[in-house]
C-alpha positions in Angstrom: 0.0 0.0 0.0 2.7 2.9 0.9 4.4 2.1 -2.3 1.5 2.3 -4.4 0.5 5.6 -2.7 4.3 7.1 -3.0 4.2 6.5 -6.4 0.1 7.9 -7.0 2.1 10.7 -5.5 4.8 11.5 -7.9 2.4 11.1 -10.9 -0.4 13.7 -9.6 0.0 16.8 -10.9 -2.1 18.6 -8.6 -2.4 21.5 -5.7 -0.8 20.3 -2.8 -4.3 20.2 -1.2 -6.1 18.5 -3.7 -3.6 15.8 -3.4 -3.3 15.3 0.3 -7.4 14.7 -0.1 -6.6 12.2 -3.1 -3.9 10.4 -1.1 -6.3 10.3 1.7 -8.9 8.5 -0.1 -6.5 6.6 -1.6 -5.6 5.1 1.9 -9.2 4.9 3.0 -10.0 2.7 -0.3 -7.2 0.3 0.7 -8.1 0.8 4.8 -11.6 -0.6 3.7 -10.7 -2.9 1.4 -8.4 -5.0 4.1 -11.2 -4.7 7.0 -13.4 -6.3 4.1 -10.9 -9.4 3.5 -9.0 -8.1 0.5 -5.7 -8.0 0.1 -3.3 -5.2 -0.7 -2.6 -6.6 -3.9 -5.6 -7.2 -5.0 -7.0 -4.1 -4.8 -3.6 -2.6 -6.3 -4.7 -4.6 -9.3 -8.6 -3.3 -9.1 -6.5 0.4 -9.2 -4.3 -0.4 -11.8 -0.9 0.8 -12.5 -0.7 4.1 -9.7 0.7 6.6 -12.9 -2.7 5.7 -15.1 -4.9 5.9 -11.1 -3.5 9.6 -10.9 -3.9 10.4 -14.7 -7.7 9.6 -14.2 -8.1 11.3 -10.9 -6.6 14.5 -12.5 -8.3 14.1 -15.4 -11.7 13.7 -13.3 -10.6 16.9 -11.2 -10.2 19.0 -14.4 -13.3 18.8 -15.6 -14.8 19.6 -12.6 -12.6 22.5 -12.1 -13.5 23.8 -16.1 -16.9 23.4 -15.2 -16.4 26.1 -13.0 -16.3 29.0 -15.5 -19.4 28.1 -17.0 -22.0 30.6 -15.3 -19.6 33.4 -15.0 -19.0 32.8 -18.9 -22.4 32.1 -19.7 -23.2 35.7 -17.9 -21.1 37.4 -19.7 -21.9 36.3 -23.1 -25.8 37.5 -21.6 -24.0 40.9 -20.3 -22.7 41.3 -23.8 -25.9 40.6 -25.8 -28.0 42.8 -23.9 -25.7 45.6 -24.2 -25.2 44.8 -28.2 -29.2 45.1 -28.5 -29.3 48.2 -26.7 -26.4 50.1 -28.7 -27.9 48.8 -31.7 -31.2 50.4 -30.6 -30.1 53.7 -29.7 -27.6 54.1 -32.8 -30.9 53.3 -35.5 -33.6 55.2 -32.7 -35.5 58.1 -34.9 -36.5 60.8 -33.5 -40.2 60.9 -31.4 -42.1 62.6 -33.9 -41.3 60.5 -36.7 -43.3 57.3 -37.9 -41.2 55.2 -39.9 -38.6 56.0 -42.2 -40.1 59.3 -43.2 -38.3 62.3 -44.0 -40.6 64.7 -43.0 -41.6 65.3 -39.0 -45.2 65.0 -38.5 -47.5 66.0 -35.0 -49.0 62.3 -35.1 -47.7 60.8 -31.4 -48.2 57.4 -30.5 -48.8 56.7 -27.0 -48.8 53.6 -24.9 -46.2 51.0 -25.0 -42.9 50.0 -22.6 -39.5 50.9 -23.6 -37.6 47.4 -23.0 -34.5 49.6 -23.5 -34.2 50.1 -19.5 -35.0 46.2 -18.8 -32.0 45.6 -21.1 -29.6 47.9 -19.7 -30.7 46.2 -15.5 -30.5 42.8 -17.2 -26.9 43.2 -18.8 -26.1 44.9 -16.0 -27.0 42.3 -13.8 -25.3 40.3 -15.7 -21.9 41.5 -15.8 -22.0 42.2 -12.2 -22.9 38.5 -11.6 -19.9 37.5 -14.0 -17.6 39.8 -12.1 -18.2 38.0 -8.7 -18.4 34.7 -10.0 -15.1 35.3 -12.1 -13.8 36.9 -8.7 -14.6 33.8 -6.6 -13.2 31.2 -9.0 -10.1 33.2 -9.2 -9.8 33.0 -5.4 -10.6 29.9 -4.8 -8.0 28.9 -7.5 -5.1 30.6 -5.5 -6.6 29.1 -2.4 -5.9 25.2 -4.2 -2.7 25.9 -5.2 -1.1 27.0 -2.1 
């Protein structure tokens, strides 16, 4: 058992933490397995080699880790869209007292309505304060795993 876990430990490339709670339940696998009548060898073998053991436990942690940046990405790309729709709405807007494409003003007003223009602006902005915590966060608790 200590050799398989000293060399599970030279082949995971991880933050020290992550691999001190890899290592742990490495021991706890082998701690169960014994109280349960296997052998040490036996569940080496179940493992496989220790180097391919800690390329798929790395490999596991990864993709949990890039799944991370999915919400403050997806925010942002939400942030950007609402913003996009609302400078492309004020750069074509026509003046209020014009109906169409007309080149000549008219008195006509047309009343009622909701400007969604505001409701844009709170929802992108929303949005890319969301994305700025949630980026914030990750990046902290990144610094946190590595040291």
């Amino acid at each position: 058992m200590n050799e398989y876990l000293r060399q599970t430990e030279r082949a995971l490339r991880l933050p020290r933490r992550q691999k001190r709670e890899v290592l742990r339940d490495l021991r706890e696998i082998f701690e169960s397995a014994r109280e349960h009548g296997e052998s040490e060898e036996a569940v080496a073998e179940r493992l496989g080699p220790p180097a391919d053991y800690a390329a798929a436990v790395c490999a596991t942690l990864r993709g949990k880790k890039r799944s991370g940046w999915a919400l403050p990405s997806g925010l942002l790309a939400l942030a950007a869209v609402c913003f996009a729709v609302v400078l492309a709405a004020q750069t074509s807007r026509l003046p209020g007292n014009v109906i169409g494409q007309a080149d000549v003003m008219t008195q006509i007003r047309v009343a009622g309505g909701m400007d969604p223009m505001p409701l844009l602006l709170a929802a992108g902005a929303l949005a890319a304060a969301g994305a700025a915590v949630l980026f914030a966060l990750r990046l902290s608790r990144g610094r946190k795993e590595k040291s």
